[in-house]
C-alpha positions in Angstrom: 0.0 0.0 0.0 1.5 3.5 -1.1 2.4 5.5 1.9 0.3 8.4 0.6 -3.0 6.4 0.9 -2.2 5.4 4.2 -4.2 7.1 6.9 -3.3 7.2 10.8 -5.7 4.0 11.9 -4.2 2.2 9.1 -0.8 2.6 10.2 -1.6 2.0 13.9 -2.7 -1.6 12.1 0.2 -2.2 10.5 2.7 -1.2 13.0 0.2 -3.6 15.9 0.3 -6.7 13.3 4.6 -5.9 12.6 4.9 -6.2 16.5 2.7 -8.7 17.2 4.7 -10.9 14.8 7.8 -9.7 15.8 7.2 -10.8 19.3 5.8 -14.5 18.2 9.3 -14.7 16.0 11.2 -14.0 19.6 9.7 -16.7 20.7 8.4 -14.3 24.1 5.6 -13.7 26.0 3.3 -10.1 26.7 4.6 -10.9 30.5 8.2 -11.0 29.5 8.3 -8.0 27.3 5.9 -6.0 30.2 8.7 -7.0 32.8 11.8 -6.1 30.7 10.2 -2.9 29.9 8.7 -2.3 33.4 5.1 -2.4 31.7 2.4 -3.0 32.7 0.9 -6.2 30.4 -2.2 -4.1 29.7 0.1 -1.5 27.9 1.2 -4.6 25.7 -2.1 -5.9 25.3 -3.6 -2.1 24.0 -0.1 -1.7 21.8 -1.0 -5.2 20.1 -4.8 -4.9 20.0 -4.4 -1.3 18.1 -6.5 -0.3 21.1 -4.3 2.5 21.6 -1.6 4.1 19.2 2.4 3.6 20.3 4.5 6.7 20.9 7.7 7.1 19.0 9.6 7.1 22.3 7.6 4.2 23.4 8.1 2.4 20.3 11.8 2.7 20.5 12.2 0.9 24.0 9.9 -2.0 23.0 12.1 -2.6 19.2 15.3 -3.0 22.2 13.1 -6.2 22.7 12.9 -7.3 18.8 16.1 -7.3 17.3 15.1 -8.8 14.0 13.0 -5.6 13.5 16.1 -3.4 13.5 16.4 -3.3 9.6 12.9 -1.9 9.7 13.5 0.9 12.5 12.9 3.8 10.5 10.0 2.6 8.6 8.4 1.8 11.8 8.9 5.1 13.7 7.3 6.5 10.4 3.8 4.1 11.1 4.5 5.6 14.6 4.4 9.4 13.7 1.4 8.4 11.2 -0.7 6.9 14.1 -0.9 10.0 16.1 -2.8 12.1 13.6 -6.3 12.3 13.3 -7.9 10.0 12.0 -10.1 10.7 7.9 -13.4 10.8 9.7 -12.7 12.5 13.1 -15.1 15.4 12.4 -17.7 13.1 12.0 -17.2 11.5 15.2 -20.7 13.0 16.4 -22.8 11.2 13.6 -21.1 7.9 13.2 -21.1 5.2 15.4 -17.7 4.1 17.0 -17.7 1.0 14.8 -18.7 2.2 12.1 -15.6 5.5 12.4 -13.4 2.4 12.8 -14.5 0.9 9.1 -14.5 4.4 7.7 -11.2 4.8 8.7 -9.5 2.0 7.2 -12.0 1.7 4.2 -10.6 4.9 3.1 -6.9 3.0 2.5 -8.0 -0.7 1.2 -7.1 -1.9 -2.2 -10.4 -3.6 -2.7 -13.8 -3.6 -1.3 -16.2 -6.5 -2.1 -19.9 -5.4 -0.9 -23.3 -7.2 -1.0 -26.6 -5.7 -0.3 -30.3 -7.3 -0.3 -32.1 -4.4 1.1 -30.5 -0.7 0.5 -28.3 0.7 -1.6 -24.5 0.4 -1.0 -24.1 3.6 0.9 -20.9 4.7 -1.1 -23.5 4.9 -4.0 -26.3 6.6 -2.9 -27.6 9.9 -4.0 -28.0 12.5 -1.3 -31.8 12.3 -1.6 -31.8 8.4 -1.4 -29.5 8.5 1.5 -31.0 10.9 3.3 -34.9 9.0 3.4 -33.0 6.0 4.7 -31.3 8.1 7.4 -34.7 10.0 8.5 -36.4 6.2 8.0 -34.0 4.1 10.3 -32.7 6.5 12.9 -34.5 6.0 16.2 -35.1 9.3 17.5 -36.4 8.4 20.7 -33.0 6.9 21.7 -30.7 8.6 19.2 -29.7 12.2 18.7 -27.8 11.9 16.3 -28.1 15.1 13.1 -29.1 13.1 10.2 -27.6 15.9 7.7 -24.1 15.1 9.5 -24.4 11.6 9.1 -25.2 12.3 5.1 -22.5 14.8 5.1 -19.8 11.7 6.5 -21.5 9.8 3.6 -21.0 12.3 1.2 -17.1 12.5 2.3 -17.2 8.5 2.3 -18.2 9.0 -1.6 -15.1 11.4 -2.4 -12.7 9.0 -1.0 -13.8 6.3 -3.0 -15.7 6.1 -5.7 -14.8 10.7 -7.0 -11.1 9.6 -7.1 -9.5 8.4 -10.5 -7.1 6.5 -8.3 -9.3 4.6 -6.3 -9.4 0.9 -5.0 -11.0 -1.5 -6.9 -14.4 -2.2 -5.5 -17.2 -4.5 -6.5 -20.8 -4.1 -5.6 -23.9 -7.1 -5.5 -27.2 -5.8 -5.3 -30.7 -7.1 -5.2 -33.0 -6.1 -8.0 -35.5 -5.9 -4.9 -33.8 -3.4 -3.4 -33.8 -1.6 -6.5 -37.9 -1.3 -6.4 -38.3 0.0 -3.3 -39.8 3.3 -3.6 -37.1 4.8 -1.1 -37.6 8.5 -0.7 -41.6 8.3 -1.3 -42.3 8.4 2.2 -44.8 11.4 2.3 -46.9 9.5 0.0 -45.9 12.5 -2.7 -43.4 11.3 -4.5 -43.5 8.4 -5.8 -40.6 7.0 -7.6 -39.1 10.0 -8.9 -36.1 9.6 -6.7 -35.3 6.2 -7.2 -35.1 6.7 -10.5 -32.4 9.0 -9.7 -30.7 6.8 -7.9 -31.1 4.2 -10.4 -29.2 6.7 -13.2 -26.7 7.2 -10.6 -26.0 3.9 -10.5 -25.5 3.6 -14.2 -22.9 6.4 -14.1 -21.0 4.7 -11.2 -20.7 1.1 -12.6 -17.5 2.1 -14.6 -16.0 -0.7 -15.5 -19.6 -1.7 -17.4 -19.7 1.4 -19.1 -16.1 0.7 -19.9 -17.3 -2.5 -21.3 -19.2 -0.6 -24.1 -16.8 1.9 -24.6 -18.4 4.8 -22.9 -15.3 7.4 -21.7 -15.2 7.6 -18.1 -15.4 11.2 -16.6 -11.8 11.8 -15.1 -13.2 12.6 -11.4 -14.6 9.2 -11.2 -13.2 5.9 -10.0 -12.6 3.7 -13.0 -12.3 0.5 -11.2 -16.3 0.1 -10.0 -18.2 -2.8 -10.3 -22.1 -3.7 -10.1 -23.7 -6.6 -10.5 -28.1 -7.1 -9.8 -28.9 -10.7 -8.6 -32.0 -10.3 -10.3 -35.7 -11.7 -9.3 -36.0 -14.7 -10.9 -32.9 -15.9 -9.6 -34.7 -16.9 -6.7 -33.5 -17.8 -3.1 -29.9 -17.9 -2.6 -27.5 -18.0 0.3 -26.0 -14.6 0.6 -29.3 -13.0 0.6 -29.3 -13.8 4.6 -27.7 -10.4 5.4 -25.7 -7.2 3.9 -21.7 -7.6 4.4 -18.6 -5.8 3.2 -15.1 -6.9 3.2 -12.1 -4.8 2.8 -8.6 -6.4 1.8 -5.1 -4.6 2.1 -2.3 -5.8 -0.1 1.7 -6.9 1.2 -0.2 -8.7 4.2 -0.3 -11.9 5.4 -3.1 -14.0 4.6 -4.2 -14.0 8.1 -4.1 -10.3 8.4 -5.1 -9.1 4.9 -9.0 -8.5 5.1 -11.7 -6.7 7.3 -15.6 -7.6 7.3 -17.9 -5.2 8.6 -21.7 -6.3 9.3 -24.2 -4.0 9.7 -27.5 -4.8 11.6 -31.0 -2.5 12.8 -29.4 -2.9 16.5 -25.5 -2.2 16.2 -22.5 -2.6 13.5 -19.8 -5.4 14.0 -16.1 -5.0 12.4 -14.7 -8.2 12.1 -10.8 -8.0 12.2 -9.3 -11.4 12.9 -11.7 -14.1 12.5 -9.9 -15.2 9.3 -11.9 -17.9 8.6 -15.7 -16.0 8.6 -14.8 -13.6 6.8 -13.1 -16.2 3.9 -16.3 -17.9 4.0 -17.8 -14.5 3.4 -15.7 -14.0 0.2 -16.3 -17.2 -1.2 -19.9 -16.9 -1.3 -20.0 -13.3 -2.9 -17.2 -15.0 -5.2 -19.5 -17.8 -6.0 -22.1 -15.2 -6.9 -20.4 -13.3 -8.7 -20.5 -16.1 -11.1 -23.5 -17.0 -11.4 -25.4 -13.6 -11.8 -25.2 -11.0 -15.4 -21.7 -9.5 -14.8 -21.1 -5.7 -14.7 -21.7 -5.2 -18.5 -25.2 -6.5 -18.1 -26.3 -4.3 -15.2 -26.8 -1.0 -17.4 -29.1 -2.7 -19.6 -31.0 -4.4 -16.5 -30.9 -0.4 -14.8 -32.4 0.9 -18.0 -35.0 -1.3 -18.4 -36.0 -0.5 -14.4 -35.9 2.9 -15.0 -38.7 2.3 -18.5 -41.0 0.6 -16.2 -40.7 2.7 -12.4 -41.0 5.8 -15.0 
């Protein structure tokens, strides 16, 4: 991952995992290195656990302990320095969940993005109108005060990172046609599907690499490494369409280390950082999917011929 998309949780991630391992390799415990240091073991534990960032002088007495990190001294103060600043998203803090900052933060820097959703629209490719009926719709405001235009705002910011950036990660989407018919933003009654259809021609402009397909130029501000796919009606019941999930993958890391799922759910959001084998299980059934649904090419035509009947 180039240093320059590399953003302060990211590198608190990095430089956890390098220790982590570089401990194992020593062959030493957390309660050896917390009584050579004259640590406590719960300083260890947040160091490894990225609960809490390392300070560069900090960092410097715990390498004493790793010898075969020396060649990498430099590289690691630098994830050090990175790890103090604040983090993409810390303005939003107010209107995000903690989880939820947590994903934002590293989502920003990943290298791909796999996504499946049954009921909503991914929210990295939702219009402002669309995305703010489903905030207004699902926020409880009886037990959350949360500003909805922030949390649209955070979106919108979520959107530049990613999908308005000609250098962006390659992400690929799997969606629903159901979701696709829901008359989000008609919830007055008034409006009827005027701005789905919006959304829908949105869509069309962010699938890139199926407009890419026909030959269609892709505008210079956009991301030309986007994917969508529509599992559409007829296919019937399938497995993935159990629940809405997004994994992140970083490249130069180990297998074990290289992806982040994040769930989200009515009651709370669940970032999934270590369970290797869930989240594999995860990418093998969007994989599987993948293959068995019209690829990215297809999904203008299936858009447009949406759009003719909700119009």
């Amino acid at each position: 991952m180039s240093t320059s998309r590399r953003g302060p949780t990211v590198a608190r991630r990095q430089l956890r995992l390098k220790l982590r391992r570089a401990r194992h390799e020593a062959d030493k415990t957390q309660n050896e290195i917390a009584n050579s240091l004259d640590w406590s073991v719960s300083k260890i534990l947040r160091i490894e656990n990225g609960a809490s960032a390392i300070g560069v002088s900090d960092l410097i007495a715990l390498l004493t302990q790793y010898p075969n990190l020396a060649p990498e001294r430099d590289s690691l103060l630098k994830l050090a320095r990175e790890s103090k600043s604040p983090p993409t998203v810390s303005k939003f803090y107010d209107a995000l969940t903690p989880q939820f900052s947590m994903w934002l933060d590293h989502e920003a820097y990943a290298d791909k993005i796999r996504q499946f959703e049954p009921i909503i629209v991914p929210g990295v490719l939702q219009t402002d109108e669309y995305a703010g009926a489903i905030v207004e719709s699902l926020l409880d405001r009886d037990n959350d005060d949360r500003d909805p235009h922030r949390i649209v705002a955070a979106r919108r910011e979520r959107i530049d990172s990613l999908i308005r950036r000609p250098d962006g990660p390659r992400m690929e989407f799997i969606i629903d046609e159901a979701t696709l018919r829901r008359a989000v933003g008609n919830e007055d009654r008034a409006r009827g599907y005027a701005p789905m259809l919006e959304q829908l021609r949105h869509l069309k402009r962010c699938n890139t690499i199926g407009r890419t397909a026909f030959g269609e130029s892709i505008e210079p501000e956009l991301n030309p490494n986007v994917s969508i796919q529509i599992v559409p009606l007829e296919a019937g019941a399938y497995r993935a369409m159990r629940g809405p999930f997004e994994v992140i993958e970083f490249e130069g890391e180990d297998e074990e280390d290289q992806f982040m799922m994040y769930h989200e759910t009515p009651d709370d959001d669940l970032v999934i950082r270590e369970d290797y084998e869930s989240i594999a299980k995860n990418i093998q059934m969007f994989e599987a999917l993948k293959k068995t649904i019209p690829g990215p090419d297809e999904a203008n035509h299936h858009l447009d011929r949406l759009i003719q009947e909700l119009a």
